[in-house]
C-alpha positions as CSV (number, residue, x, y, z in Angstrom):
1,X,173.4,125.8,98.3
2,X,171.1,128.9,99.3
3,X,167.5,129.3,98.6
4,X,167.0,132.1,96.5
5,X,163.8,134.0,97.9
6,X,161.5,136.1,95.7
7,X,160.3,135.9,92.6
8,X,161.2,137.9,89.4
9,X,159.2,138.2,85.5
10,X,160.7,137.8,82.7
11,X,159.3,139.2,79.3
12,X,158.6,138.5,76.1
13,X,161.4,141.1,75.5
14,X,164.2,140.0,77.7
15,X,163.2,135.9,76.2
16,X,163.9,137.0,72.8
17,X,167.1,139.1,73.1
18,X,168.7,135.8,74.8
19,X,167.5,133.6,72.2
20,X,169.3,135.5,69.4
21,X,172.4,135.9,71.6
22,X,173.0,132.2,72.3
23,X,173.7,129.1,69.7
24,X,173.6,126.2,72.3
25,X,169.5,125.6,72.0
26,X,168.3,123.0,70.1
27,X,165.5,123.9,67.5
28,X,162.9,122.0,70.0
29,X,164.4,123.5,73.0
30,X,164.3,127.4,71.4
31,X,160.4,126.8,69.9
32,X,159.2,125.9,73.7
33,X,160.9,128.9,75.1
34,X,159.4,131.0,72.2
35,X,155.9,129.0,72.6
36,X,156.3,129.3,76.8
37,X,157.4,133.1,77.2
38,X,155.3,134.3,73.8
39,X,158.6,135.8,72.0
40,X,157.8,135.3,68.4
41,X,161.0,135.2,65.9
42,X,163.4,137.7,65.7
43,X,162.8,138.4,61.7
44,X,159.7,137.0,60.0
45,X,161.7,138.3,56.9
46,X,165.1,136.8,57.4
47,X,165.9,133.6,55.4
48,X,164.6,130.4,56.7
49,X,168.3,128.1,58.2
50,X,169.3,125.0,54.8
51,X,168.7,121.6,56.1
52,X,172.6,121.2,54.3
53,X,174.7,124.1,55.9
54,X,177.5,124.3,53.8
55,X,177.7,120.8,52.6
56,X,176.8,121.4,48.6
57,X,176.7,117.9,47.6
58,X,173.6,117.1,50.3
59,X,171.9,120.6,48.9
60,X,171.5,119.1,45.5
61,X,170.6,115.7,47.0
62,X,167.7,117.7,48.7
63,X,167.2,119.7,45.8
64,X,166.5,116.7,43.4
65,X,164.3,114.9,46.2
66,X,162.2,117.9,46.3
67,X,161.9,118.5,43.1
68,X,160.4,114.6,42.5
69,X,158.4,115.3,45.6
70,X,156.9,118.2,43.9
71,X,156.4,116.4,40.5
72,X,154.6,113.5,42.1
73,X,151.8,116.3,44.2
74,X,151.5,117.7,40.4
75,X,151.0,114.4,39.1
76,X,148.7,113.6,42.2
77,X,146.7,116.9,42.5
78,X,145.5,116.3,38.3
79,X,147.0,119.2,37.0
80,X,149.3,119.6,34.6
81,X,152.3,121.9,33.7
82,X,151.9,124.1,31.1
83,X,154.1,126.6,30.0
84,X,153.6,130.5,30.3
85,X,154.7,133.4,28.6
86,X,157.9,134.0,30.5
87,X,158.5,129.7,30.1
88,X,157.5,129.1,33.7
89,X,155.5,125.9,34.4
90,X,152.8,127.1,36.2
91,X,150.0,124.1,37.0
92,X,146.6,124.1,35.0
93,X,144.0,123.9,37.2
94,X,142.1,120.7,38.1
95,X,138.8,119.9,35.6
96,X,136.0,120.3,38.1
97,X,134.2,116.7,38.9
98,X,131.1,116.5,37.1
99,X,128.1,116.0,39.4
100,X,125.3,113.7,38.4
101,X,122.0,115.1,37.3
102,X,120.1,114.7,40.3
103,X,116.1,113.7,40.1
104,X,116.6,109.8,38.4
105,X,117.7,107.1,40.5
106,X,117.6,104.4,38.1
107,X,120.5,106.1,36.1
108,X,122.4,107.3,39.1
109,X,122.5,104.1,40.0
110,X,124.2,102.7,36.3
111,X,126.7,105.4,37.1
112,X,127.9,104.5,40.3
113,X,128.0,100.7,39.3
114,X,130.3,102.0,36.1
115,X,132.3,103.9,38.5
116,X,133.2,101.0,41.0
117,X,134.0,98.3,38.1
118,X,136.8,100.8,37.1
């Protein structure tokens, strides 16, 4: 086997057009070459690849998961839906917390011993 002498540059360029011509990477493998070489995506616009490919039935598995999963961060984040105009649930923003009035320990004090026995 020969030594190859020399050295050669590849760009950012040349990285990307071979990325989008081959389908052998992994996800991991393309995102170092992207990360190492600084090719960025070939469309920030084009449609992000389904977790299902064609298989339908695992789509709507995904589908209802993330759907609970989005319920519970409603549920979680304290707002709650309420429905608009066009009957889109759009989330209600959180109540702002209430600060204590600041200057009087002694009842600052009966409020954080409230808070902790809840």
């Amino acid at each position: 086997m020969e030594r190859k002498v020399g050295s050669s540059t590849v760009t950012a360029k040349e990285v990307k057009a071979a990325l989008e011509k081959t389908r052998t990477l992994t996800a991991e493998e393309e995102k170092v070459l992207r990360m190492r070489h600084g090719a960025g995506a070939s469309s920030t616009r084009a449609p992000l690849p389904r977790a299902a490919g064609d298989n339908q039935e695992l789509g709507d598995e995904l589908l209802v998961i993330e759907m609970q999963l989005l319920k519970a961060m409603r549920a979680r984040a304290g707002g709650k839906p309420v429905a608009s105009a066009n009957n889109k649930h759009v989330m209600a923003p959180a109540p702002a917390p209430v600060k204590a009035a600041a200057g009087n320990p002694t009842k600052d004090k009966i409020v954080r011993a409230l808070r902790k026995k809840k």
